[in-house]
C-alpha positions as CSV (number, residue, x, y, z in Angstrom):
1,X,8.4,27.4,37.1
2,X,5.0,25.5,36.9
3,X,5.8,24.7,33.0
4,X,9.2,23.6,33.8
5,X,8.0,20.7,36.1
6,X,5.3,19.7,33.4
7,X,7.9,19.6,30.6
8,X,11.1,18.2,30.8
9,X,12.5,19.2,27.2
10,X,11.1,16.2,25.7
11,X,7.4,17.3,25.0
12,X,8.3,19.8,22.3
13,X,10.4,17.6,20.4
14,X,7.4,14.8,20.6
15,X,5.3,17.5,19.5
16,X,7.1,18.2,16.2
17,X,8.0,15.0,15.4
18,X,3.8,14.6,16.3
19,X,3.2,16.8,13.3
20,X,5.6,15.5,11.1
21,X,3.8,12.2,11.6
22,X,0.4,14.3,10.7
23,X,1.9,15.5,7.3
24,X,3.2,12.3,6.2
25,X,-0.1,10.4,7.0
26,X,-2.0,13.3,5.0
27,X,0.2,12.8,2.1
28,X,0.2,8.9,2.0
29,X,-3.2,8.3,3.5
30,X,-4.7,11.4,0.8
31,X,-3.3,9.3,-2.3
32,X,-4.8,5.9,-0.4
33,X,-8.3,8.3,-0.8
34,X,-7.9,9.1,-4.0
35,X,-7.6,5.6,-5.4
36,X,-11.0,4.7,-3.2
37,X,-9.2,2.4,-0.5
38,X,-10.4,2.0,3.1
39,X,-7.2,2.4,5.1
40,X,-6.9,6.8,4.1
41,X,-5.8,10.0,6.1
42,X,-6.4,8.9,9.5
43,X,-5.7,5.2,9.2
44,X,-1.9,6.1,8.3
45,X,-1.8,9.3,10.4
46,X,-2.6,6.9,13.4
47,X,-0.5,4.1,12.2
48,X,2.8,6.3,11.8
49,X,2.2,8.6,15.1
50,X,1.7,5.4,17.0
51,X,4.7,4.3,15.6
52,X,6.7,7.5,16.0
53,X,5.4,7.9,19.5
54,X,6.2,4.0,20.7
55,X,10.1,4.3,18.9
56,X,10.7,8.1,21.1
57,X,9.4,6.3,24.2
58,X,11.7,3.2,23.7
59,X,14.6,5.7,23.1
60,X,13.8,7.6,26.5
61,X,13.0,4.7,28.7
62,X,16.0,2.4,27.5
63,X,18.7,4.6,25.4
64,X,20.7,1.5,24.7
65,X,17.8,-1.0,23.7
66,X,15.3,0.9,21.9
67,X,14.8,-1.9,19.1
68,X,13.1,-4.4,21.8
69,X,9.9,-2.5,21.7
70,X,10.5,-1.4,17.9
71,X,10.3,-5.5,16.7
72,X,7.2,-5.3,18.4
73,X,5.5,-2.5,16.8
74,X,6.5,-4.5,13.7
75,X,4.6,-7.6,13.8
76,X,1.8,-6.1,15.7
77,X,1.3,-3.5,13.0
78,X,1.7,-6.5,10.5
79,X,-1.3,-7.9,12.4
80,X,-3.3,-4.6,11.8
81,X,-2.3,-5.3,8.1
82,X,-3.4,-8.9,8.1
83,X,-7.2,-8.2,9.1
84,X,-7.5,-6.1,6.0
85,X,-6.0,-8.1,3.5
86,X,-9.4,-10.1,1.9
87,X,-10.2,-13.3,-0.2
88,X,-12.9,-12.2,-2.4
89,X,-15.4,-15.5,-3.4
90,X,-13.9,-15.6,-7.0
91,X,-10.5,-16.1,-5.7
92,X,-9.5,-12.9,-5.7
93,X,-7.1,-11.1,-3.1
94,X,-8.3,-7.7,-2.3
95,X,-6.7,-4.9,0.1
96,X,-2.9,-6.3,-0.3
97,X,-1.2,-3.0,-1.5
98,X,-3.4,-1.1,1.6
99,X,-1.8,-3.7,3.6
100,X,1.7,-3.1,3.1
101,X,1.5,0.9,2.9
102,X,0.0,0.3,6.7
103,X,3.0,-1.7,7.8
104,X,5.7,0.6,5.3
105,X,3.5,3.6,7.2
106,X,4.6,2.5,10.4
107,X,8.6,2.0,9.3
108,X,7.9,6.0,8.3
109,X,6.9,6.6,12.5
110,X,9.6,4.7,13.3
111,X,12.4,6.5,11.8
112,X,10.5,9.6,12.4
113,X,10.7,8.6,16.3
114,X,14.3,8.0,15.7
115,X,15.2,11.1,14.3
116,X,16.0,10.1,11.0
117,X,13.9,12.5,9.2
118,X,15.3,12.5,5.7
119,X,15.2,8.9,5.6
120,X,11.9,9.0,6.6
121,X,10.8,12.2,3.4
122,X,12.2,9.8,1.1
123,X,9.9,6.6,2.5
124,X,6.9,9.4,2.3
125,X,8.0,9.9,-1.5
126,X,8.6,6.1,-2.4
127,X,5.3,5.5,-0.2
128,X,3.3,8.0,-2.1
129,X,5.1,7.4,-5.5
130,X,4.4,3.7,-5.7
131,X,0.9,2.9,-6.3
132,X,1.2,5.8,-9.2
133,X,3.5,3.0,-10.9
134,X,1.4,2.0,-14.1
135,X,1.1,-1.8,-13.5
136,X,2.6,-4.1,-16.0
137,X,-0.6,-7.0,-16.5
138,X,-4.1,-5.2,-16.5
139,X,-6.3,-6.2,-13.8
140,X,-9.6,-7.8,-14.5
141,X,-12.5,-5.9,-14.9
142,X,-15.0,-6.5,-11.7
């Protein structure tokens, strides 16, 4: 009785979605890690839950407009991206790759808030199979 007026059905669902959001930002934020770069585990794990959780709410609070509050979770997580992206003094752009696996993180919470949870293991795979592309010019030496 007492549970059923806490949870109304919704709550477990958030929950697992909340966990599939946890894996993914382990997977993409771990290989961020690896390569040194500042935005890791819980920068993406945060980035794609926050995501996930502000897509479920828009779908429970208006069913047949939940794209309003998804636009805005895009440019505002595009701002998040935009105060790490750097100009060194040599000219240099730094951070720009972080950057966009931020704002393509947050696509991943999005779909994940959705529902759409095989598009959103192949983003994890493209997201984490990316930066392990060997790049074409070498970069220069700092």
């Amino acid at each position: 009785m007492f549970a059923e007026k806490i949870f109304s059905g919704h709550e477990f669902d958030y929950i697992a979605r909340l966990f599939f959001c946890l894996l993914a930002g382990f997977l993409i934020g771990s290989e961020r890690e690896m390569r040194g770069k500042s935005a890791g585990i819980s920068t993406h794990s945060y980035v794609i839950a926050g995501s996930m959780t502000f897509s479920f709410v828009s779908i429970l609070a208006d069913p047949n407009s939940p794209a309003r509050i998804a636009a805005q979770v895009v440019s505002g997580v595009g701002f998040l991206g935009a105060g790490i992206i750097l100009k060194r003094e040599e000219g240099r752009v730094v951070n720009l790759t972080t950057a966009a696996s931020i704002w393509f993180s947050s696509s991943i919470g999005m779909a994940i808030g959705f529902g759409w949870y095989v598009i959103s293991l192949f983003a994890i795979l493209f997201a984490v199979l990316v930066p392990r592309i060997p790049h074409i010019t070498e970069k220069p030496s700092s």
